[in-house]
Every structure is written in structure tokens, then in C-alpha cells.
N, C-alpha and C positions, 0 to 999 in steps of 0.2 A: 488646654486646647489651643488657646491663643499660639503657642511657641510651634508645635504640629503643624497649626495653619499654615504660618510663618515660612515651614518648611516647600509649601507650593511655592510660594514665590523665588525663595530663594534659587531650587531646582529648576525652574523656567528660564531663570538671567543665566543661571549656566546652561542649560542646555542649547539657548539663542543663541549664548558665546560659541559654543563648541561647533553650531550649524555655520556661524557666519563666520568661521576659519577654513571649513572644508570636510569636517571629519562624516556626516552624510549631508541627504536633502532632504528638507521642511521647508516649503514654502509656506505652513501656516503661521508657525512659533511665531513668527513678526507680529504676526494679529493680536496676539494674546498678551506678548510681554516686551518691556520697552529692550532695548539695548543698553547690554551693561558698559558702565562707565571705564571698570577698571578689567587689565589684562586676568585672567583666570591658567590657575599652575596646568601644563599639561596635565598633570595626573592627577586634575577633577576628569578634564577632556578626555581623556583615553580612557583611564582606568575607576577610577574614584577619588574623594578628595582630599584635598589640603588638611597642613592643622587646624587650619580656621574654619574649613570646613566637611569638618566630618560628617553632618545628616545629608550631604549631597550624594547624588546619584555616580556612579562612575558611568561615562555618556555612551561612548561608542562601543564596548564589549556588553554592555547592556542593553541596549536599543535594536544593536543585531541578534543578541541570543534570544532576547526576549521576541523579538520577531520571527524569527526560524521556529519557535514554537508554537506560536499564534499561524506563521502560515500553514504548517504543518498539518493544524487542527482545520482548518480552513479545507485542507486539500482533502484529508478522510472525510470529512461530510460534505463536501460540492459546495462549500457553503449554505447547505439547510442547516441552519444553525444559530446560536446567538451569544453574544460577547455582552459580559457582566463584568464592566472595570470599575475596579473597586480602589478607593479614593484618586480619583485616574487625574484631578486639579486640570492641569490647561495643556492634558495630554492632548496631539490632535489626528491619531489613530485612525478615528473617523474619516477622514479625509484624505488621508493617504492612501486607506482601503479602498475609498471610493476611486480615484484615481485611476488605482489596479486594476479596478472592476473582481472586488475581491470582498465586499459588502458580504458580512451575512444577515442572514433574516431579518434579524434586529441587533440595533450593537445600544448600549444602556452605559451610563456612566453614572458612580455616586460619588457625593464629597460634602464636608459639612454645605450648610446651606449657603453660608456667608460666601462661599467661593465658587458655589454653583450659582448663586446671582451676579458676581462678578465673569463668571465663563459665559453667561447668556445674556449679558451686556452687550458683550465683546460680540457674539453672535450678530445680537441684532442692528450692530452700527456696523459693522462690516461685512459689504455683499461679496466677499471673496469667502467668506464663511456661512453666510446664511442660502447664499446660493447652492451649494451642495444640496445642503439639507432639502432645499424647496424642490430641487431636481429627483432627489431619490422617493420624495413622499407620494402617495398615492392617496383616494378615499378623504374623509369628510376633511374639515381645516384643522390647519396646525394647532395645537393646544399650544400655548405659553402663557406661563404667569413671572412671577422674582425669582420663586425658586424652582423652577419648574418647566421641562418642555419636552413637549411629545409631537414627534412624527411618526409615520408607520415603518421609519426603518432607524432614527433615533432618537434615544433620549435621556436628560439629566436629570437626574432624579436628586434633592438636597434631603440627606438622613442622614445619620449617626450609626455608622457598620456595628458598634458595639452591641446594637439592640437588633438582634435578626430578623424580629417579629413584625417589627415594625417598619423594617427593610421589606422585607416581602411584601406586606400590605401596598404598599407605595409602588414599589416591581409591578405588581398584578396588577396595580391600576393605569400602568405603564404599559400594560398588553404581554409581560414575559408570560411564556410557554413553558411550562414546567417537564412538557414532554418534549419540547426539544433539547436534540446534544446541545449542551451549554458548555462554554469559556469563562473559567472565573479567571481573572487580573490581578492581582496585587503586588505593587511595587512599591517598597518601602512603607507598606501601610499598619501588617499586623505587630509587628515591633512598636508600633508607637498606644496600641493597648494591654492589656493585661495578658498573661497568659491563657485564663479561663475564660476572656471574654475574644481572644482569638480561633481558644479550641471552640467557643460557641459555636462562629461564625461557621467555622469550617466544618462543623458537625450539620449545622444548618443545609451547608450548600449537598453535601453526601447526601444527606435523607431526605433532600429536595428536588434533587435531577438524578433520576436513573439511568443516564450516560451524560458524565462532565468531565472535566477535567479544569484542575486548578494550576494556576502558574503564581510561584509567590518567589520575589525576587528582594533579598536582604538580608541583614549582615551573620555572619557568620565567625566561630572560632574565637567568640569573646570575651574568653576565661583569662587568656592569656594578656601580657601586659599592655600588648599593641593594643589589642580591643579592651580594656580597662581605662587606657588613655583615650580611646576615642569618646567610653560613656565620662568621662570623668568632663574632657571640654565641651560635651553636649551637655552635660548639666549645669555649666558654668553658665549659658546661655540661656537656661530655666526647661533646656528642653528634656525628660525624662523618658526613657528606654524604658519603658514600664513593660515589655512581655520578650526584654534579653533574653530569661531563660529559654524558652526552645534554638536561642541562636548560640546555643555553646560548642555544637559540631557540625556535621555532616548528618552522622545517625541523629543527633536530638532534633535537625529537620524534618528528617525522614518520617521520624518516629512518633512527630505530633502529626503529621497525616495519616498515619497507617492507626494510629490510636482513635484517629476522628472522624472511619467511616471509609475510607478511602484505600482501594483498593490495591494499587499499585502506585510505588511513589520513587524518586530518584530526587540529586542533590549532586550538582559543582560546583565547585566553586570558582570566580570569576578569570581566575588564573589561567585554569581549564578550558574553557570559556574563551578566551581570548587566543588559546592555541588552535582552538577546532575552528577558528574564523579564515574567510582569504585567505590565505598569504598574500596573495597580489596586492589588496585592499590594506590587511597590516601593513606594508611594504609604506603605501602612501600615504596613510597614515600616519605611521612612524616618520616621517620625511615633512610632516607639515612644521611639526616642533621638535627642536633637541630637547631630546629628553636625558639630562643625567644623571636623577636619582633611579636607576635602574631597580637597584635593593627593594627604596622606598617604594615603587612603583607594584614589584612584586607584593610585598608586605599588605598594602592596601586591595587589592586585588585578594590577597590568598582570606581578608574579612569582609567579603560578599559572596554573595552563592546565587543560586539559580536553582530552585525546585521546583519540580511537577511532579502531579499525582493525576488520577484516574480511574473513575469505575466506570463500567462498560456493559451492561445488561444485551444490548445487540451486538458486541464482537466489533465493534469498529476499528 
């Protein structure tokens, strides 16, 4: 677990990096994580990472896809709704939603506990963060403890996604709505447990909200050598791809949602993904850094994906 953890931090100094070159805008990420020391390859920044860092996120074709999805879901239910990010670390979604004035009902975040006590530190020493929060709450005072904090529009929840049962218990005591359309999140999260203990999870979420939909963003296509080489230098690091197998294709994404309850399901991958973006925005983009491993850039890219699923009792 310790090396997983490991993974929030590392994903946050890239992602800082990638904000404070130009590639979008976060005004929060400062709050949360320091400034990295050393320059980062474009092709963590744009697409995904390095050799050295292959558990990293690729920044800007993920942050925009994975956003068109979430606003999308945002715009079919007016925002009556609520967003379940799942291991979401020092993601700051919250607050760029607020922003937007784009807030649903409730927005929830879970992560081991050790890093949801370190994210509601951060909270509390910093009133560029805690002030949202206090502006969006309504009704009796804020709950907070170490691992722990509830308003009536959000909250960190510290559990272990592996155990669903006892996610939910801690959810409900959080005020989630089981009858509302729900958002589940997961970016880079069910790969880092087992197979059976991801189809749980996602079996849980089906049999738990009768209109959701799931966004789960990560890697893909890992049969082949390129992704052999990426687990082989992730385990050199101690970090272990313990639930690789659903990430062997397209259809094996597909097909562990459609096997877990879930009605309608799709999968691209990031390559994809990066073509249905801007052009304007690729344009400038593309212009911040030369990029000349083109090949490599592809290559890294064509082992990430992007899938969503959906069950819909009301037609939304």
C-alpha cells in the first residue's frame, strides 16, 4: 500500500508542473503540493509518462476527457446529482466546480486515510481552500476530525475501496443518496487492486444506485511489450499492477463493466482522446514544448484509455 500511496504524491508534482507551464488552469494544486524541483518530459505533460515514470498520469488529454465526461453527466441532471471520486488524493475538482457554479448536490471523495488526513490539513491551514467549502455549506456545523470531513455539499471520507461494505457504511454517514443519479471517478485507481476486488467494487456501485454512471481512467493494451515494460519498471519500484488483467484491451475494459452490472459501457483510448480534443487548444499546447519523440508519445498514449459505463432506470 505504502508504494500506491506513494503514487498520489508523485501525480500531484506532475500535475503542478504541467499547470505552472500552461497546459490548463488550477488555481488550487499550489495548495496542496509543493513545486517540483526538476523539469518533467513533455510526455508526462501532454500525454503520459516517462520511463521513470510510468504510474503517472498523462495530464492534459486526461483532465480534458475526463472533464467532458463529468460535465456532460453534470448537464443531463441539472446538477441534482452527486460525484463519488474514488481514490481522488489532492484532486481539486471541487473547486473548480464551484467556480463554474457547476456544484452537484453533493461531491464525496475517498483515499486511504493517511492522505485524506494529509488533504484536510491542507484544507484547514489554507483559506483559499476552506473558504469554498464554508461558502457552499448550509444547516447545522461543519463535521471535521483527522480523517474525516463533512459539509452539506462536501466530503472526505478515509477507507480502503477494496472493502465496499464498509465504504458505504462511512458514504451513508456522509449523507450519500442512494436514490440519486450518481458519478463514480476512478483515475488510476482499480489497477492498483486485484481483479476480484475491483469487479467488487463495481458490482457494488451497479446494485447500489439505480441511475449512475462510472468513469474509470487507466491503462490499457498490456499484453504487449510496451506495457510489459511499463509493469516490469513499476515493480522495480515495489509498485505492483495487481488487477492488469482487465487492462489487456479495449473489450477486456468493456467487458469487466458489462460483466459487473452495468449496463451500457464504452472504452478509448488516449490517442483517441487527444484527437476529439480542440484543435485550437492542441495547437497551443503543442507550442508550449517541442516535442520530438512523436512515435514514443504515440505509444504511451495508445496504453491509457478512458471508459464509461451506465445504468439508467429513469432514461436520462
Amino acid at each position: 500500500d505504502e508504494a500506491v500511496r506513494g503514487t498520489c504524491e508523485d501525480a500531484s508534482v506532475c500535475k503542478r508542473f504541467a499547470v505552472s507551464v500552461g497546459y490548463w488552469e488550477d488555481p488550487y494544486i499550489q495548495y496542496f503540493v509543493r513545486q517540483a524541483k526538476e523539469r518533467k518530459a513533455p510526455e508526462i505533460n501532454r500525454g503520459k509518462l516517462e520511463w521513470e515514470w510510468e504510474h503517472l498520469t498523462g495530464y492534459y488529454a486526461r483532465v480534458h476527457g475526463v472533464s467532458y465526461l463529468i460535465k456532460a453527466f453534470l448537464e443531463k441532471t441539472e446538477c441534482n446529482c452527486q460525484i463519488v471520486n474514488l481514490g481522488a488524493g489532492m484532486d481539486t475538482l471541487f473547486w473548480r466546480l464551484k467556480d463554474e457554479n457547476l456544484l452537484p448536490r453533493k461531491y464525496f471523495e475517498v483515499d486511504f486515510p493517511m492522505i485524506v488526513a494529509r488533504k484536510i490539513h491542507n484544507i484547514k491551514s489554507k483559506p483559499p481552500l476552506s473558504k469554498p467549502i464554508m461558502e457552499s455549506h448550509s444547516g447545522d456545523s461543519l463535521l471535521i476530525d483527522s480523517h474525516s470531513l463533512d459539509s452539506s455539499r462536501y466530503s472526505i471520507v478515509g477507507a480502503d475501496l477494496r472493502f465496499s461494505s464498509d465504504l458505504e457504511e462511512k458514504l451513508k454517514k456522509h449523507s450519500l443518496d442512494v436514490h440519486l443519479p450518481t458519478l463514480l471517478v476512478a483515475e488510476c485507481v482499480l489497477v492498483y487492486m486485484t481483479s476480484q476486488q475491483s469487479a467488487n467494487l463495481l458490482k457494488w456501485a451497479a446494485s447500489t444506485f439505480p441511475v449512475a454512471m462510472v468513469i474509470n481512467y487507466e491503462q490499457v493494451n498490456m499484453r504487449d511489450r510496451f506495457g510489459q515494460i511499463m509493469i516490469e519498471n513499476l515493480q522495480r519500484r515495489q509498485c505492483n499492477l495487481a488487477g492488469v488483467e482487465p487492462c489487456s484491451s479495449l473489450d477486456s475494459q468493456r467487458e469487466r463493466l458489462l460483466l459487473n452490472g452495468w449496463e451500457n459501457a464504452h472504452a478509448i483510448d488516449m490517442m483517441k482522446v487527444y484527437s476529439f480534443l480542440p484543435q485550437a487548444d492542441v495547437k497551443r499546447i503543442e507550442a508550449l514544448e517541442f516535442l520530438d519523440e512523436k512515435e514514443l508519445f504515440e505509444q504511451l498514449m495508445q496504453h491509457y484509455c478512458i471508459c464509461w459505463a451506465s445504468k439508467d432506470s429513469s432514461n436520462l
